[in-house]
Residue frames as qw, qx, qy, qz and C-alpha x, y, z in Angstrom:
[[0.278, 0.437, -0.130, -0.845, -76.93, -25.47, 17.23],
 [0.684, 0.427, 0.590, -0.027, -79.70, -27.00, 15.06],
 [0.201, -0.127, 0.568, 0.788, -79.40, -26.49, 11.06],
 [0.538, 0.470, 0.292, -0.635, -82.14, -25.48, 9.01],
 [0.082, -0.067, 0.732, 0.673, -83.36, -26.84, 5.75],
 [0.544, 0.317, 0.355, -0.691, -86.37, -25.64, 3.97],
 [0.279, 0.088, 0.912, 0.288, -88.16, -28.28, 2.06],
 [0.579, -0.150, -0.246, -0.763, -91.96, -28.67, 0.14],
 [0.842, -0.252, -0.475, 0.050, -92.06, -32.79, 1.46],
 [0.675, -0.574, 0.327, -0.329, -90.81, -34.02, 4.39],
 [0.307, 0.460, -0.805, -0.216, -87.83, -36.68, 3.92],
 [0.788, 0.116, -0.582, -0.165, -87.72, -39.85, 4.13],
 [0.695, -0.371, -0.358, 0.501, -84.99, -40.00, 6.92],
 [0.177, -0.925, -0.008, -0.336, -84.35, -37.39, 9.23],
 [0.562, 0.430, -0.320, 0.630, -81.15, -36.10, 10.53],
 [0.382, -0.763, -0.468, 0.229, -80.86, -34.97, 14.12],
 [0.178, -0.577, -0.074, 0.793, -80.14, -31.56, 15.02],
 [0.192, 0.214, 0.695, 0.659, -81.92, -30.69, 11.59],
 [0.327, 0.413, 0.510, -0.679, -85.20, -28.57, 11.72],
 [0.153, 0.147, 0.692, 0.690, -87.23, -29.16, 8.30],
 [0.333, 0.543, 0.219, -0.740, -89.62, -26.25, 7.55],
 [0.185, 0.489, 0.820, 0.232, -92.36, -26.80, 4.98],
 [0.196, 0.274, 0.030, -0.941, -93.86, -23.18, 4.11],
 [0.438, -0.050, -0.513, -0.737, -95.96, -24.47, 1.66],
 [0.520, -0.394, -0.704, -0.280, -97.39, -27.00, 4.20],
 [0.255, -0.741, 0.081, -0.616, -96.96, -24.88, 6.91],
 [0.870, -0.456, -0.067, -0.173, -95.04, -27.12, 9.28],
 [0.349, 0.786, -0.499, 0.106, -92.26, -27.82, 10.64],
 [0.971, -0.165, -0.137, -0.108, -90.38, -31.18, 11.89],
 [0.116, 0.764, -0.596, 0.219, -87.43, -32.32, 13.48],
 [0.639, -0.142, -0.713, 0.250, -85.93, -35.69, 15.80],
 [0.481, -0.868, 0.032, -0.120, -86.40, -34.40, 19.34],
 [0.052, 0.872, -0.319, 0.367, -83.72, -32.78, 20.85],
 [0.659, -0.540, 0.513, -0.106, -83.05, -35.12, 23.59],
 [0.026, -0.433, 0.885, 0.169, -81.41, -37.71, 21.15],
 [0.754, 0.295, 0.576, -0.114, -85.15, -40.82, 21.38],
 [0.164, -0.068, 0.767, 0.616, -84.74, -40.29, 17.93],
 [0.224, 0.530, 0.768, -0.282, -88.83, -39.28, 17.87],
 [0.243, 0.493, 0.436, 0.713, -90.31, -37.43, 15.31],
 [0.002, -0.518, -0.331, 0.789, -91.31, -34.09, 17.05],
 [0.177, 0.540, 0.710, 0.417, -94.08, -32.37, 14.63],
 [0.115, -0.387, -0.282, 0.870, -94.36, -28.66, 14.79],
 [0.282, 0.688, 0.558, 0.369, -97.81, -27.23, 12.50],
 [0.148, 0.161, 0.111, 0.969, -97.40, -23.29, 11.68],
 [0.160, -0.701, -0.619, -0.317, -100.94, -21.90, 12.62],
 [0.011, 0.639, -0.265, 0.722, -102.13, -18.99, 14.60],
 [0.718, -0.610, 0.149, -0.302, -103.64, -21.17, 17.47],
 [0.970, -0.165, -0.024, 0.176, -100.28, -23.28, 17.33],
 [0.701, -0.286, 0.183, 0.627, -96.85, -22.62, 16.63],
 [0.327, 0.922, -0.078, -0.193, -95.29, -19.56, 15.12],
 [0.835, 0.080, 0.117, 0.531, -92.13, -19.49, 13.21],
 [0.105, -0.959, -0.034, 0.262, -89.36, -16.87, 12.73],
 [0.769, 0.252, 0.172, 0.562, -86.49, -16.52, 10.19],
 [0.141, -0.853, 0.034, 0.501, -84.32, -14.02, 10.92],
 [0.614, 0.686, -0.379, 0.089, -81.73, -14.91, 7.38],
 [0.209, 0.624, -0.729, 0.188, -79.71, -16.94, 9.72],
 [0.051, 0.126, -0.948, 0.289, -81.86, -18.82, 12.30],
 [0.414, -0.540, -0.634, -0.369, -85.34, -20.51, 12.94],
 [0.185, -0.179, 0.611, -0.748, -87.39, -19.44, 16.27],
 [0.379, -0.401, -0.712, -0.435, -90.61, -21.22, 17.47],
 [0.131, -0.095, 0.419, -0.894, -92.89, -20.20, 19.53],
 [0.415, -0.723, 0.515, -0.198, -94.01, -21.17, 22.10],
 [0.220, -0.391, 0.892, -0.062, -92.00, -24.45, 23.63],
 [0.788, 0.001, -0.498, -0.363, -92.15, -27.48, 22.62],
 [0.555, -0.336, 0.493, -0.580, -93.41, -29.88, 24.93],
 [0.667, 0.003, -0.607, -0.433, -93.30, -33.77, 24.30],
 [0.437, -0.348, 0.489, -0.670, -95.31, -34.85, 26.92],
 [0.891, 0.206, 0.040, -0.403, -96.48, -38.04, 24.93],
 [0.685, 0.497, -0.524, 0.096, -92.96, -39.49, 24.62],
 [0.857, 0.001, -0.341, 0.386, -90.56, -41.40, 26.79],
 [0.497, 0.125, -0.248, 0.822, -88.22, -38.94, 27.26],
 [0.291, -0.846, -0.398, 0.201, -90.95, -36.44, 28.16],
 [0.318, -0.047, 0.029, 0.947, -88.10, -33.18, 26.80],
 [0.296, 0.831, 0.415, 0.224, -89.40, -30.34, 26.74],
 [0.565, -0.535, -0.167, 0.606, -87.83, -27.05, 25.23],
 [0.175, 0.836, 0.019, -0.520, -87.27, -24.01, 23.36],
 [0.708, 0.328, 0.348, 0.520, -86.25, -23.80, 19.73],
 [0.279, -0.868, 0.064, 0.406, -84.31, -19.75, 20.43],
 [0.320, 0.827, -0.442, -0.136, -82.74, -18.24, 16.63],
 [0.806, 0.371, -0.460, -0.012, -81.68, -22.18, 16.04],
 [0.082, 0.313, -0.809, 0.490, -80.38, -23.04, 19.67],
 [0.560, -0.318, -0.671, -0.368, -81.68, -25.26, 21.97],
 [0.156, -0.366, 0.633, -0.664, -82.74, -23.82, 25.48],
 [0.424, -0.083, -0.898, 0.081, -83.78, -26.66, 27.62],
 [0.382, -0.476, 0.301, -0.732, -86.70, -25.78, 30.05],
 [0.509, -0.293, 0.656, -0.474, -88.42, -27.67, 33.03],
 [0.155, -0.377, -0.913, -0.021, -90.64, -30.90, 33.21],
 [0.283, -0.222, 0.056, -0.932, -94.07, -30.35, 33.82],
 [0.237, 0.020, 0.922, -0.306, -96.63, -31.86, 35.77],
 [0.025, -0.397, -0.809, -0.433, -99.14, -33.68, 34.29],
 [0.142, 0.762, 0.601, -0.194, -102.04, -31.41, 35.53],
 [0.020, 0.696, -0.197, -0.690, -100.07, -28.32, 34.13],
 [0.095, -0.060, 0.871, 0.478, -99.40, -30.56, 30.85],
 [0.021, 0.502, 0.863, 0.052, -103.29, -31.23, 30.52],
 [0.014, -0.790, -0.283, 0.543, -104.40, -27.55, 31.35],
 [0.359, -0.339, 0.601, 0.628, -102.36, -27.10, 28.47],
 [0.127, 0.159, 0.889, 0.409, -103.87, -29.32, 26.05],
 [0.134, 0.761, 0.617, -0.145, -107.23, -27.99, 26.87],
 [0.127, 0.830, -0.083, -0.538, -106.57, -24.09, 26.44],
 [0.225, -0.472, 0.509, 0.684, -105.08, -25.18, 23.45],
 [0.159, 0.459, 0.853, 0.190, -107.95, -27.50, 21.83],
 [0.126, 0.825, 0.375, -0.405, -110.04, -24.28, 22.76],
 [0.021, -0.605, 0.329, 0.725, -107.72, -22.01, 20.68],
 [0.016, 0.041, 0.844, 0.534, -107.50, -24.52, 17.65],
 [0.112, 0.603, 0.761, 0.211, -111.89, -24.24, 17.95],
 [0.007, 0.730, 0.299, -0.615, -111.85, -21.07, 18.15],
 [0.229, -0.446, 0.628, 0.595, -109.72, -20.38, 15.52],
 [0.174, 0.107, 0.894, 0.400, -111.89, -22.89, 13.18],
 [0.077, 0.767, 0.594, -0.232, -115.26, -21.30, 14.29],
 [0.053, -0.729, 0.132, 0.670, -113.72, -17.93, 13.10],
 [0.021, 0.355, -0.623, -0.697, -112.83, -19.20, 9.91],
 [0.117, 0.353, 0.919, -0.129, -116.19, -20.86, 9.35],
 [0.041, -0.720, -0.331, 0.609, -117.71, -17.75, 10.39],
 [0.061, -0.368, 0.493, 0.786, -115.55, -15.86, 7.15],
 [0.051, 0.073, 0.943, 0.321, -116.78, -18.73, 4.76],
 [0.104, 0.563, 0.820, -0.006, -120.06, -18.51, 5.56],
 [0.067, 0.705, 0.006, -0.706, -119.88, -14.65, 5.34],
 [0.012, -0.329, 0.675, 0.660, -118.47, -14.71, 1.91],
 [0.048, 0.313, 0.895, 0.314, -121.04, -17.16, 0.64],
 [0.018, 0.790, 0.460, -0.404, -123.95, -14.65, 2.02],
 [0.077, 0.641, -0.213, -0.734, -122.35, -11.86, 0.26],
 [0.179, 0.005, 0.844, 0.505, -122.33, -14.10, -2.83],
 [0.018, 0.546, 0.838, -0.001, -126.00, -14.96, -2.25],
 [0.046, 0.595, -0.018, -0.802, -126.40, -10.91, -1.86],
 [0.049, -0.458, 0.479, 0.747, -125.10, -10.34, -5.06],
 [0.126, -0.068, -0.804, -0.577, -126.74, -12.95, -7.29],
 [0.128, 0.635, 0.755, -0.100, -130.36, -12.08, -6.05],
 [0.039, -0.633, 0.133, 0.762, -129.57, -8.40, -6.78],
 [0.083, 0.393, -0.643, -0.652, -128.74, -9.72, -10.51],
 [0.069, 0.465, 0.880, 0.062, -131.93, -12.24, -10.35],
 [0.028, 0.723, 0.588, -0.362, -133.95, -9.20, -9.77],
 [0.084, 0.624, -0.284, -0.723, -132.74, -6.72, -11.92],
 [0.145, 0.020, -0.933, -0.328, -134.17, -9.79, -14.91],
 [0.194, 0.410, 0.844, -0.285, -137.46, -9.79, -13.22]]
């Protein structure tokens, strides 16, 4: 069973079986699970990881996957337990990475998209009040 501890930083040293959650930076970290002693890096976003606190345990969603380490673990993080799932093969692993890059530019293009709304509406507003002076 992993512990939880919610921080604002990120320590110094890290404890294994420990998940540190970071609300304010929206992230959450831990040693991987298999024991390497690697820093496993989990960001909160909608095209990435979700989190879940029930008042007793963390969930993430979806698996984590460290396909870039040694040990290659990859596995669930299930109301502070750890379920252990397959290996994947590198062309699944890579299919991956793409559909996810896509999400994360979608995601940014959307919020872009807001931003540049908002600033139009601005631009609305203060020719309205330029013209109402002419």
């Amino acid at each position: 069973m992993l512990e939880h501890k919610f921080v604002v930083f990120m320590p110094k040293e890290y404890e294994q079986n420990v998940l540190y959650v970071s609300m304010e930076y929206k992230t959450v970290t831990h040693l991987c699970c298999c024991g390497c002693g690697k820093k496993v890096v989990t960001p909160i976003a909608p095209h990435s990881w979700k989190i879940t606190y029930d008042g007793n345990g963390i969930t993430l969603y979806p698996s984590i996957g460290n396909w870039d380490f040694n040990c290659r673990s990859h596995y669930w993080i299930r109301d502070s337990q750890v379920l252990w799932a397959n290996d994947w093969d590198e062309s699944k692993v890579q299919a991956t990475k793409i559909q996810h890059n896509d999400a994360k530019l979608k995601y940014s293009d959307k919020i872009l998209h807001k931003q540049e709304d908002k600033i139009t509406s601005k631009k609305g507003i203060f020719q309205k009040i330029l013209s109402y002076f002419k």
